[in-house]
N, C-alpha and C positions, 0 to 999 in steps of 0.2 A: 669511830673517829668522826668527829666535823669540822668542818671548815665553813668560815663567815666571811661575806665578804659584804663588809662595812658599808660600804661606797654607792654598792647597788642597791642592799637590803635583802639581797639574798641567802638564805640558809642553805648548803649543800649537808646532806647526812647520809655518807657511804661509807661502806666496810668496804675494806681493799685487805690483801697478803700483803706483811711484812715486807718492806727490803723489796717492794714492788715484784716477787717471782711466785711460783708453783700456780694452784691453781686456783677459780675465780671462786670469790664467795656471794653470795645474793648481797642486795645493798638495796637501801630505799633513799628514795630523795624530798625531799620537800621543799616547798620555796613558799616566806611568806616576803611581801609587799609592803615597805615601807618609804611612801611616798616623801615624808619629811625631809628627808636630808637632802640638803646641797641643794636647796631651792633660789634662786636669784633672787634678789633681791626687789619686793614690792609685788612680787607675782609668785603663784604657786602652778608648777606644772604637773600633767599627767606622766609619770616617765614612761619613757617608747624601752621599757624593757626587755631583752632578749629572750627570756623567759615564755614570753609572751604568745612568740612561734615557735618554742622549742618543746615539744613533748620528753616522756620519761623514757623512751626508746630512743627519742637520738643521742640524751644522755648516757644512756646504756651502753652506747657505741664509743662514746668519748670515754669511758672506764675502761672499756675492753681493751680503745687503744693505748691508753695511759700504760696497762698491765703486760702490753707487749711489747710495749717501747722500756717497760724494766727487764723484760723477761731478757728483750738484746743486751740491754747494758749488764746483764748481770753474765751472759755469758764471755761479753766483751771484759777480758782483767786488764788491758789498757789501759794504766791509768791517765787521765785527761787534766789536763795543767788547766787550774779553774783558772777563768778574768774575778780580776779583783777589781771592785767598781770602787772609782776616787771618792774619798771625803770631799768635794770641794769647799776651799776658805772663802769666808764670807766676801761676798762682793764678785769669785770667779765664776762664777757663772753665767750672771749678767755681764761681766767681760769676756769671757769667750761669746757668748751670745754677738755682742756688737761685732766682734770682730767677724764672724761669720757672714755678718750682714752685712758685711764691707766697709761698717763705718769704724774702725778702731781708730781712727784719728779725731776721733770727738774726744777721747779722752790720753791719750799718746801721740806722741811724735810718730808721723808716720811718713813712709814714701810714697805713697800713694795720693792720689790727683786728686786735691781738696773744692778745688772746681768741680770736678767730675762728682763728688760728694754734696755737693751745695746743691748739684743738679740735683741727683739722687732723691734727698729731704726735700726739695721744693713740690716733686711727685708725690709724694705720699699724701694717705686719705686721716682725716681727724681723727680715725680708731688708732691708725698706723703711726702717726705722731705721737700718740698719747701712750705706746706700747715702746718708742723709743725713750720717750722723754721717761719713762718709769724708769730704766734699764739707765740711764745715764748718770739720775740722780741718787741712784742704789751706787753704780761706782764711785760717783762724787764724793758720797760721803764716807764709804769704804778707804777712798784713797788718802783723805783728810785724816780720816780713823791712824792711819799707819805714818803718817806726816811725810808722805811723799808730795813732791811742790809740782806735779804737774798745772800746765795750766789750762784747765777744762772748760768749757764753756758751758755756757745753759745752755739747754737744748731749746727751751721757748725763745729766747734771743735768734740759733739761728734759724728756726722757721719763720719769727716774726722781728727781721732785727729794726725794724725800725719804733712801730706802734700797731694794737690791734685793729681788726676789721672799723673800730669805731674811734679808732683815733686815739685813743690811752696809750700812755705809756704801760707796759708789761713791769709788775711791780714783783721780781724776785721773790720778793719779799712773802707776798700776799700768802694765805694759805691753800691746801693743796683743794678743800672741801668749796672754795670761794672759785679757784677755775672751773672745778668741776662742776660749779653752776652755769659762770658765766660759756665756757663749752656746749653744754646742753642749749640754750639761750640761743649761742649764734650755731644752730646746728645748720637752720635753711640757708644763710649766708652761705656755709662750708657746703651743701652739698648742691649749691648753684656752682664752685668750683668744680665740684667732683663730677658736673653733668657735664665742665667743658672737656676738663683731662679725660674721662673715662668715655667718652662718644658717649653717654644716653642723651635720653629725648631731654632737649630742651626745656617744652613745652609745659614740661609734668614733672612734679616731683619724686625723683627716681628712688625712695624708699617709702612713699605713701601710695604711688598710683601706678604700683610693677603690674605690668599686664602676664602675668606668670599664675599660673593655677595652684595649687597645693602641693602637687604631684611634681609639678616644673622645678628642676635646679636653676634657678638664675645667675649665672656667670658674667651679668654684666656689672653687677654693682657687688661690690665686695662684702665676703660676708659676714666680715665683723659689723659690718655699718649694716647689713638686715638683722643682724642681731641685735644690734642695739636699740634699732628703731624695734622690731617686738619688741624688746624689754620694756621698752619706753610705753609703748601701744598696751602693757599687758599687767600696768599697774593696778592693783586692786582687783584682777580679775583672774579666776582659774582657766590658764589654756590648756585645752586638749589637742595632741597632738594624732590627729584622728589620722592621718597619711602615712602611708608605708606601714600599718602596724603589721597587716599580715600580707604573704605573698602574694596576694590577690591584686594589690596595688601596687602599681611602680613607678618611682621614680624614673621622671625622663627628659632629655638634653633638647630646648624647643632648637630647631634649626636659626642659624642665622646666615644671614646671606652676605656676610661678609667670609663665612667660610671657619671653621673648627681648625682650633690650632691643636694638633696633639703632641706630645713630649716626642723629642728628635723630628721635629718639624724647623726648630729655630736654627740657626747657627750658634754655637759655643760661648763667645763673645756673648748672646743675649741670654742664652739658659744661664749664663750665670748672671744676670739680672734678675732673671726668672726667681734663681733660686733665694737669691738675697730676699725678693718681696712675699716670696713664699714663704721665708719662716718669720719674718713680720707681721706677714697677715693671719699666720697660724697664731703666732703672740696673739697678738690683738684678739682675736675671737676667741681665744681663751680667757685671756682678763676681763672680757665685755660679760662671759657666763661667770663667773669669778672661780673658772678652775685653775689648777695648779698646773704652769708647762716646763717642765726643765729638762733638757738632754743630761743624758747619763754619759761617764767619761769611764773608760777602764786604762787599768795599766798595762803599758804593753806587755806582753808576753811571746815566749819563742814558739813558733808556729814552724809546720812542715814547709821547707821549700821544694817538695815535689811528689809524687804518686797523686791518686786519687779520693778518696776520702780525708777527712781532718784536713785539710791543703785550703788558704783562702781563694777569695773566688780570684784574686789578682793574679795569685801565683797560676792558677788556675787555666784562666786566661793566656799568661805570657806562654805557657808549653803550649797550649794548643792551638795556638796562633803561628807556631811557627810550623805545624802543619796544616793549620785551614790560616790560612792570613784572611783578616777582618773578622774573625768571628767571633762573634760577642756573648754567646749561651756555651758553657762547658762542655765542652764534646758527653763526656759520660751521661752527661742530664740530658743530652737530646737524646742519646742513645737507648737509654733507658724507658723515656717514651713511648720513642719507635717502636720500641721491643713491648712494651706494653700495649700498644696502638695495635702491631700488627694481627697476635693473637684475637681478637677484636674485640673491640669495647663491651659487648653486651654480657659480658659475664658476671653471673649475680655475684653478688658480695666482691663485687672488684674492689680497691684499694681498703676496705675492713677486713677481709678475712687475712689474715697475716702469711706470709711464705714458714716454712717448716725455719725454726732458728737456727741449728746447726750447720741444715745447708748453706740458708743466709751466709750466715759468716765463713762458710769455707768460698761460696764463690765470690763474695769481698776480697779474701786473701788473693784467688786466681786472678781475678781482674786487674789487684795494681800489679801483680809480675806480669801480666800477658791483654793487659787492654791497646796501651801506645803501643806494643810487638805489630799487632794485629792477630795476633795469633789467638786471640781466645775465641770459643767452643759458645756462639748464644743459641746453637740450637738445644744446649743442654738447662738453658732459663727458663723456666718455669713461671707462668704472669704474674701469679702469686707472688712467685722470691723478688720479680722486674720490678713489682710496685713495693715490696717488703727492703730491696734494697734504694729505689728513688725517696723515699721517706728518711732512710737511714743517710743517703745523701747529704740532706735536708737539716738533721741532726746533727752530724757530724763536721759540721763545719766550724771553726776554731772562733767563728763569730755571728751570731745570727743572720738569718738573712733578711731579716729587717735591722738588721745590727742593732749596737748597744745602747748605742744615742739616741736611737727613738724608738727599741722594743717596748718599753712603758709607755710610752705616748702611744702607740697602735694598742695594745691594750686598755689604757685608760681614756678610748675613743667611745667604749660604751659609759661612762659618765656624764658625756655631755647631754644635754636636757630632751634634743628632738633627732629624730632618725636624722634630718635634713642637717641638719647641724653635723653628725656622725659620719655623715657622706662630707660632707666640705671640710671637716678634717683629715679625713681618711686621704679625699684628693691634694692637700697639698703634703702631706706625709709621703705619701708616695713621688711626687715632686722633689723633695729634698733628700731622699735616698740614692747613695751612690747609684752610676751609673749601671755598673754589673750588677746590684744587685736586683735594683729595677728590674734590665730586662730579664733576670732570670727570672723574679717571682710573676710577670708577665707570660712568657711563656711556663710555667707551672698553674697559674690562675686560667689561662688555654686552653690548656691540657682538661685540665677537672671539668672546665664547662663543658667540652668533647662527654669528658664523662657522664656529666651529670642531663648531658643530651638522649642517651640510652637507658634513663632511666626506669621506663616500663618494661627493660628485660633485665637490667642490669640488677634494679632495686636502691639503686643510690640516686635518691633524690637529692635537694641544694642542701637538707639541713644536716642528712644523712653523709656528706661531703665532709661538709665544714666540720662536725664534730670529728671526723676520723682526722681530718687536715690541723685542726685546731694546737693540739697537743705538738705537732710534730713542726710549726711556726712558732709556737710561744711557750713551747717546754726549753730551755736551752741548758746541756748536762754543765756546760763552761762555768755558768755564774752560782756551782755551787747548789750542796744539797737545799739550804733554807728557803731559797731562788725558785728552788725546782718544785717542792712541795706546795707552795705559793701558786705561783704560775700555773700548777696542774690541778689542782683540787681549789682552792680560792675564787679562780676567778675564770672555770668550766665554761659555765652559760655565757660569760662574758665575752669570753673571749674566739668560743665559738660564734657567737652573734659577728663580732669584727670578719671574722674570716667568710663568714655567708654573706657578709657586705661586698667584701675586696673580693670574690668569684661572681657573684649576681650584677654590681657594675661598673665593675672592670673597665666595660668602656670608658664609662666616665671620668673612671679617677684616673685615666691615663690624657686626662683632656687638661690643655693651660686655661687657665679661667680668662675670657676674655679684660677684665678689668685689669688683669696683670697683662693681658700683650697689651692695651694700650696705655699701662704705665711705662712698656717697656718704650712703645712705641714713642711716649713724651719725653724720656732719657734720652732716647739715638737724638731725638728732634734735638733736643738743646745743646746736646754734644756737638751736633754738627754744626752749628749755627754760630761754637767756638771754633769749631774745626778748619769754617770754611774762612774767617774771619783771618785766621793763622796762615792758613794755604794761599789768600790772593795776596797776602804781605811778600810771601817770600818768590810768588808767581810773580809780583811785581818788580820787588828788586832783580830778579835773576835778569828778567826782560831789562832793566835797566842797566845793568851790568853787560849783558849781550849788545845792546844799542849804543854802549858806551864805549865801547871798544870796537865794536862793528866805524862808528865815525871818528873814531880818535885815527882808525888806521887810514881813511878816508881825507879827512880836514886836517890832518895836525900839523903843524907847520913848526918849525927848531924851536923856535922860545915858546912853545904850546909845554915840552916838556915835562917841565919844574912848573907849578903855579909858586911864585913869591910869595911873603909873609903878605898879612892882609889883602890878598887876592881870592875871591872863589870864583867854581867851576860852575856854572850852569846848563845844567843839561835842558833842552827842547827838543826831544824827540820827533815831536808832532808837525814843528814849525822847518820854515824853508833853510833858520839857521840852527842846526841841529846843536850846536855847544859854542859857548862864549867864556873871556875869563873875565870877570866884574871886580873893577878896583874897589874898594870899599871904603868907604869915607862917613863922617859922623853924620852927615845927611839922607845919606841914600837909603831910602826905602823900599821894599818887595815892587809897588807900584811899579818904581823908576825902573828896576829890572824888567818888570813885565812888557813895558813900555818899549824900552831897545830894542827887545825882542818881536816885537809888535813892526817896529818901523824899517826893518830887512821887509822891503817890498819884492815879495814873489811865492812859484807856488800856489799853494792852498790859504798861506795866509791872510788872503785876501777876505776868505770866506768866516775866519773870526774876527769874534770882536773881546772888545779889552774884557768887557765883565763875563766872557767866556771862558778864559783863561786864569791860571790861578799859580802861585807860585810855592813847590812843598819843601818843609824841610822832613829829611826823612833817614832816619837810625841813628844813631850815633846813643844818643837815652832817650830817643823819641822814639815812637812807631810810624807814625806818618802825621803829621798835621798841615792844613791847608793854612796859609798864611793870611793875614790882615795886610790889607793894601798897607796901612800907616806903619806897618813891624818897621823898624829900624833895623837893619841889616848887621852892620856891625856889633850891635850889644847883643845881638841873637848868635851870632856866632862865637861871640866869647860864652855864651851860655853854653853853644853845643856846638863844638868846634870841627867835631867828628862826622859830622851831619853832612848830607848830599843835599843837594839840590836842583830839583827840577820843575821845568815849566808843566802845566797840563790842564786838560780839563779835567771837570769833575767828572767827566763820563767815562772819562778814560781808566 
């Protein structure tokens, strides 16, 4: 039997047992190289294929585990409620995409803070606009398709609502191959913005003069915009991507002295900012290599609400929270570990060599009746069955643990063109994975490096890992035999390669790109800057409310009461006469008012002067406005009748 996989140009040819059970038969592999495909555009690359560092005995290992991971399910007759992955109708998926991004009110009526949204779009980088503005005008014309009357706006309108960088009007109209010029054109413009919002150097331009080595991840400039600048940079020339091909070179995080943000570093509030501009930026650097990035959606299905295996990691969580409160790793998965751990790591053939199956599945049965007892028996665990049931774990869970929405996207991270590239997807992929699932595969990625630390007694080196690990992340029994066949035989080399990525630097992907904290950092700025805007309006009235009643109980004299028709109230806080009532007449002006008030000789008053003092009218449909000496009084009050008024300074 063989299996092709397209994508890479890899040829797998192995003989496997039917029905994945009995025993193993010899198998050969071959792999030949087929540079051509999915080349970007204007440039041909070397691909950084997996292959590359993978020998025909780590592959040997990824068979062995494939054939024991049937050998379980075959003895398991469970049958398992497949996820049925959605059709989506045209146009849903670029709208759940926005809505994920926070922006669903670009094209829907929504509840949510359109200000707060304005802000949002005004951060974003020319990759990250150009990945929304795709996504908006795919719904546009989707929604028009079905003659529904929302009413959507252009997306280049609200980045640019007025006119471009050079003063044009932004012409609708225009075609899409005519932006796409003029975009490229003004890139130095745009990435003069990108050096104020994203803190780089000034001085230098921050996609032609990165002081970062080959080897270096640059997390300050995003990396759809170094992608793009290659692509631009690598017209008409073949690049090799000479860095990272083998383990000998690595990949590595230059220090900055502003300090490494890593995931649960933020507060809530901003991871989910976080998260919005992570699947933006993933967009984005996906369009720029011109791959294909879609979340997958399943239908819900009835899942276990309790035990231990098949149980999501939620439900997971809720039980065993209510005996460890805060704890965020499954109790059984740390246990499992431990129990692995403690025997000690150096035992050869540790997580390849499989637990005996029968037993396997009888101490699965013991553990969901007697693990939350306490009462189960692990000196009768065997490290074998610990690591034969942590995998089985792993398997068994009613939705991957890279779940469904981005199991293909972590798989089809080896089609992207350069290792470097395969890392900066890989790290915001793991950014936009729920929380449990995160820190579980965190602490499982841990664990194996523990493992693969012990390697000169244990015999499990990184690739020696990843192939046993490989199958048992991206085999998923849920989505179905067609799913499983695929995922297991298709796309072997591949998708080991991924998994020897996410254990080798883990660090990494667990770090927020600095250009996302300081997008986040220019969101908080603007919000607050409405925030503080809103807070000293209401800091103010309250204070005049308090001051206004503090001297009404002070000054008020019987006919103070009631003010009569065409009379208002002026308050001066500040002044020696704190409140007057002013008759209103077709002549009298702000001036005249300020002036009375002026000519109560005493106090402090002495020490202003008239163009120091200013007269406001303030709520009623106003917010606060400082008045013109010449305002006529009474036609302002037939305007806003509801309106306070007080004397003050501007400093006040």
């Amino acid at each position: 039997m063989s299996w092709l996989s397209g994508s890479r140009g890899v040829v797998l040819t192995a003989y496997h047992p039917s029905g994945g059970t009995g025993g193993r038969r010899s198998g050969q592999y071959t792999m030949n190289h087929d540079d051509s495909k999915r080349i970007p555009d204007g440039a041909s690359f070397d691909r950084s294929g997996s292959q590359d560092s993978l020998d025909a005995m780590s592959l040997d290992d990824f068979w062995k585990e494939v054939e024991n991971i049937h050998e379980t399910r075959g003895n398991n007759h469970e049958e398992r409620q497949a996820i049925v992955l959605k059709e989506p109708d045209e146009g849903e998926l670029e709208e759940e995409w926005l809505k994920e991004a926070g922006l669903s009110n670009l094209f829907a009526e929504s509840t949510g803070d359109s200000q707060e949204s304005m802000v949002f779009l005004s951060t974003l980088t020319r990759t990250q606009k150009a990945a929304v503005e795709k996504r908006v005008e795919t719904v546009t014309q989707t929604l028009r398709k079905k003659n529904k009357h929302h009413q959507i706006p252009d997306v280049r309108d609200i980045f640019r609502p007025q006119s471009d960088p050079k003063g044009k009007v932004c012409d609708r109209s225009e075609p899409s191959a005519v932006r796409t010029t003029e975009s490229k054109n003004e890139m130095q413009d745009e990435t003069k913005d990108l050096k104020f919002s994203l803190g780089t150097n000034e001085q230098k331009s921050p996609l032609e003069d990165m002081p970062f080595s080959e080897t270096d991840i640059n997390l300050e400039i995003p990396f759809a915009e170094q992608a793009a600048n290659l692509k631009d940079n690598s017209v008409g020339k073949i690049y090799k991507d000479g860095a990272g091909d083998t383990l000998r070179t690595n990949f590595r995080l230059p220090k900055d002295k502003t300090g490494t943000t890593k995931i649960g570093d933020l507060a809530p509030q901003d991871m989910k900012k976080v998260y919005s501009l992570a699947l933006i930026e993933l967009t984005a650097l996906y369009d720029v290599l011109g791959t294909e990035f879609k979340q997958q959606k399943a239908a819900k299905i009835k899942t276990k609400d309790c035990g231990l295996f098949g149980v999501p990691l939620s439900v997971l969580l809720e039980q065993d929270q209510k005996k460890v409160p805060g704890t965020k790793i499954p109790l059984i998965f740390q246990k499992l570990i431990s129990q692995i751990e403690e025997a000690t790591l150096e035992t050869e053939g540790l997580l390849r060599i499989p637990g005996v199956a029968t037993r396997v599945k009888s101490l699965c049965q013991e553990l969901e009746a007697k693990f939350y007892e306490g009462t189960f028996n692990w000196e009768n665990v065997k490290q074998h069955d610990a690591a034969s049931l942590l995998k089985l774990f792993i398997r068994e869970l009613p939705q991957p643990l890279l779940t469904v929405e981005y199991l293909k996207a972590f798989q089809d991270v080896q089609n992207l063109p350069r290792k470097k590239q395969q890392l900066q997807a890989l790290n915001l992929l793991v950014i936009l994975l729920p929380e449990a699932n995160r820190d579980t595969l965190k602490v499982l990625l841990e664990f194996l490096q523990r493992v693969i630390d012990h390697r000169e007694k244990n015999k499990m080196t990184l690739n020696n890992v990843a192939m046993v690990m490989a199958p048992n992340l991206f085999t998923f029994q849920g989505l179905g035999s067609k799913s499983i066949e695929q995922s297991e035989f298709a796309m072997a080399a591949g998708t080991a390669n991924v998994m020897r990525f996410m254990i080798q630097y883990q660090k990494l992907l667990w770090t927020i790109p600095k250009f996302i904290v300081n997008q986040v950092r220019k969101q908080n700025t603007e919000n607050q800057k409405k925030e503080k805007k809103d807070k000293a309006m209401k800091k103010l009235l309250k204070k005049m409310a308090y001051d206004r009643e503090k001297h009404e109980k002070q000054d008020k004299a019987p006919n103070d009461a009631d003010v009569p028709q065409g009379v208002i109230r002026v308050q001066a806080p500040h002044l020696s006469k704190v409140s007057m009532a002013i008759q209103l007449t077709e002549d009298l002006k702000a001036s005249d008012i300020v002036a009375r008030f002026l000519s109560e000789k005493s106090g402090n008053v002495q020490t202003l002067k008239k163009e120091e003092v200013f007269l406001y009218e303030i709520g009623g449909n106003i917010g606060e406005r400082c008045l013109d000496d010449d305002t006529y009084m009474k036609d302002l009050y037939q305007l806003n009748p509801n309106a306070e008024w007080v004397i003050k300074s501007k400093q006040s």
